[in-house]
N, C-alpha and C positions, 0 to 999 in steps of 0.2 A: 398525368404527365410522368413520363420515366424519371426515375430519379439519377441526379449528377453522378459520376464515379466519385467515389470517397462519402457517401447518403449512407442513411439504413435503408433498407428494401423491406418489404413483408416478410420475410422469411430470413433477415437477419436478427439474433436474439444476442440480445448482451447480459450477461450474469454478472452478479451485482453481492454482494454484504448483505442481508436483509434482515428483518423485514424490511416494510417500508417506511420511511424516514430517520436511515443510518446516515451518517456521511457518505459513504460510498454511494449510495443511491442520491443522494443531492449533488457529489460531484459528477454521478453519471448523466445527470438529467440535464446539468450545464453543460457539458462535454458534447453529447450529441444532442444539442437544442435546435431544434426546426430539421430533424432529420429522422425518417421512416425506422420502425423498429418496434422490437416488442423488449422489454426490460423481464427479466426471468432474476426473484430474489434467493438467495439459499442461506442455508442455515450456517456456514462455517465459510472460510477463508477458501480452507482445502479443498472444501463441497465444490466451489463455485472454482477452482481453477481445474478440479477434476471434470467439471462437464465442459469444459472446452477441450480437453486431451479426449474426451468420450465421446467428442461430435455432439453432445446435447445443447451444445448452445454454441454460438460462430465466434464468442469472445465474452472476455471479463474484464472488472476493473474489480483490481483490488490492491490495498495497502500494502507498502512496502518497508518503508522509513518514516519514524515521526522525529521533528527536531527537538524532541525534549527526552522523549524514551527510547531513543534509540530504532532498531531494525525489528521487521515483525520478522519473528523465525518464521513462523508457519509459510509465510511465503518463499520466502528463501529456500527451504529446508525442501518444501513439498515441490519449488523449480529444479532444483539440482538432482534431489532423489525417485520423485516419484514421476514426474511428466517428461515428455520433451515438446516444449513449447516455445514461442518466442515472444520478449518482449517488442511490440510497437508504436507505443507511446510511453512518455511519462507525462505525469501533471503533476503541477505542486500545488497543495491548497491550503490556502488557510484557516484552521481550525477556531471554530467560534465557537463556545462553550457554553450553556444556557443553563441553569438549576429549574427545573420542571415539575409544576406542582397542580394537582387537583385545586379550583377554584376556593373550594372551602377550607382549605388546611390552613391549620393554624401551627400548630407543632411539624419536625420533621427528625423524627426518630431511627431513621432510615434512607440512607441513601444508595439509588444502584446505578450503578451504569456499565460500559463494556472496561477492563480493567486497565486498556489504555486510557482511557479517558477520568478513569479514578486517576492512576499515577501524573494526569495531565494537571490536576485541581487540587491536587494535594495540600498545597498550603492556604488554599481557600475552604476548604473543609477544616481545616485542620484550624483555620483563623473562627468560622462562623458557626461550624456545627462538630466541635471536636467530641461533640459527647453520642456525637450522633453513630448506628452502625453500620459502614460500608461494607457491601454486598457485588460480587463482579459476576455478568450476565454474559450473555452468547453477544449483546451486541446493542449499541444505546436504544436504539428504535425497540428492541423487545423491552428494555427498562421504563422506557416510556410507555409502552403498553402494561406493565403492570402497576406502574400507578396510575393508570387510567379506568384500570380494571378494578380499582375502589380499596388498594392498599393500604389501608389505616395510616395516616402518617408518614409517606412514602416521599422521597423525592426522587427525580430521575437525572442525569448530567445526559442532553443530547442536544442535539441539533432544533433551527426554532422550526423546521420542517415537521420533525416530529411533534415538537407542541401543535402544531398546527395539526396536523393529523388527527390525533390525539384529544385534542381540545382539552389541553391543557394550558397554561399561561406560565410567564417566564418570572419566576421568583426575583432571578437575578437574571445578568447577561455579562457574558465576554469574561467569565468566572476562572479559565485557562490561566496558570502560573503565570505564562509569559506570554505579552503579545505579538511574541516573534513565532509561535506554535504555528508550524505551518506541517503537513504529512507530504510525501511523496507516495501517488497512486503509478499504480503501471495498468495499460492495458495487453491483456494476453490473446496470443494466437495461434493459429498449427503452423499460418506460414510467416516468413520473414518479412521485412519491410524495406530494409534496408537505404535508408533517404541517402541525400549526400549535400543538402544544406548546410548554415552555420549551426541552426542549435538542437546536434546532433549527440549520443554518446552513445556508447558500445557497449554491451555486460557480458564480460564471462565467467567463468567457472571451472578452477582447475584445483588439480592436487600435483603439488610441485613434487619434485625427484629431491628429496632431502638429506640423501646421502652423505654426503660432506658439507661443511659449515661453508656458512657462505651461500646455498642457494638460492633463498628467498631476494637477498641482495642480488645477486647476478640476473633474477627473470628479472627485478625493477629494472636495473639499470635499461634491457631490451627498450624499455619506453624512454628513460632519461637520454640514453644517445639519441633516439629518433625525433626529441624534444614532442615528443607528444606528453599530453597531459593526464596524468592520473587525478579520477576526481574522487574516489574512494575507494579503499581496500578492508575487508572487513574476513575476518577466520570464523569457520564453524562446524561442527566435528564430523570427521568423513564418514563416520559411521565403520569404518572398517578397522580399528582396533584403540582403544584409550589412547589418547596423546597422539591422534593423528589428525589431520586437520586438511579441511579444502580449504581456497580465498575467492570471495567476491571482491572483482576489481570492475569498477565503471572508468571507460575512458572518456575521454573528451577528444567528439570527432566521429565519423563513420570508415565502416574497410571499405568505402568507396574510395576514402582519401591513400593514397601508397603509403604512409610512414603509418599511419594507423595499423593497415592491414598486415604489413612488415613486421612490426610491433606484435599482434596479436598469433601471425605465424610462428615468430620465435618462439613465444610463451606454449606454446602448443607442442611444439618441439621438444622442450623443457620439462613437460608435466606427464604425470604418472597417469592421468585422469583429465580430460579436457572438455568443456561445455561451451559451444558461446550461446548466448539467450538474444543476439542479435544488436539490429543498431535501428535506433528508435528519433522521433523526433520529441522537445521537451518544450510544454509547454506551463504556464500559469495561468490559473483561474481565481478570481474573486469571487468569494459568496456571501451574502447579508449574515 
């Protein structure tokens, strides 16, 4: 049976965080659940957003924001400078955080996992195994493969996909500082998507005209008169000389809507340097 428009097809490939049983690969597997595709994992952030700008894969998911550590540069940094791509989705998921151990361990001398995910359990290490040595890896699923791999002592902080994989068992669960730890995934692409539903938002990418004081105030305002909504703004160094600086601004709304697209003309008008990375639909996922 042909597949729906908006399905994977055989020859759609999504690139992913990997190995397999990262986050990113558990939210990828909810995300396009009961739909044709083949899942391609990579070893870095960058890796996997570079083979969608290479044509090696049709699309990625991968992390953006986490609500406890803040923004993953590598994404940011590698959308602005190194690709031109666009975002067409986001997801927000909630992080559930497992301590992952060989059946037989008794001591845990050793804890790894991906270094978001140490910074996510900090005070739960720091509460149960403060003597213990944290270790930050390419990514939880590889941490859970090395205590699987017969690490003396080892524990791993990941996903209970990865225990499962793994065959390892969950020491502990829901081990995360807070359990309001949710990330923001985006899905990447070469073309735009551009919806014009409610729950929609915008991202671009500029380097304002900073000549005289005052201009960062005067590009908000562009959105404050149009009452359009700014839902974050975030600075990160332009790369083209010390103390210079681009801004990621997400809006709320698509340039389907006029005051949006009015909004995001101005700002264009205004900057030295201009990006938009598109307008996307947002969504939430649950995972065990």
């Amino acid at each position: 049976m042909k597949p729906s428009q908006g399905q994977l097809t055989d020859e759609r490939t999504i690139g992913y965080l990997g190995p397999r049983g990262t986050h990113s690969e558990e939210l990828a597997l909810g995300l396009y659940k009961g739909q044709w595709g083949k899942f391609i994992p990579f070893t870095s952030i960058d890796g996997a957003i570079r083979a969608v700008a290479d044509n090696a894969v049709t699309e990625c998911v991968v992390p953006i924001e986490n609500s406890l550590e803040g923004s993953v540069n590598v994404t940011l940094d590698t959308l602005a400078h190194e690709v031109n791509l666009f975002i067409t989705r986001e997801i927000v998921w909630a992080v559930r955080h497992h301590l992952l151990v060989k059946p037989d361990t008794q001591d845990v001398d050793v804890i790894v996992s991906h270094s978001q995910a140490l910074a996510q359990c900090r005070n739960y290490i720091n509460q149960y195994y403060p003597k213990a040595e944290v270790r930050a890896v390419e990514s939880t699923a590889e941490a859970a493969y090395l205590v699987a791999s017969g690490a003396k002592n080892y524990a791993a902080i990941g996903s209970s996909r990865a225990g499962q994989i793994y065959s390892l068992e969950s020491r502990a669960t829901d081990i995360q500082d807070n359990d309001k730890n949710c990330t923001r995934f985006v899905v990447l692409s070469r073309q735009p998507q551009n919806p014009c539903d409610e729950r929609c938002k915008t991202s671009i990418v500029c380097q304002i005209k900073g000549e005289k004081p005052g201009s960062l105030c005067e590009l908000l305002l562009e959105f404050s008169k149009r009452e359009v909504n700014l839902t974050r703004i975030e600075s990160r160094p332009a790369r083209t000389g010390l103390g210079e600086y681009i801004f990621f601004l997400d809006i709320e709304g698509s340039v389907g809507q006029e005051q949006v697209r009015s909004a995001v003309q101005a700002v264009e008008s205004q900057s030295r340097w201009f990006k938009n990375l598109g307008s996307f639909q947002v969504y939430a996922i649950q995972n065990s």
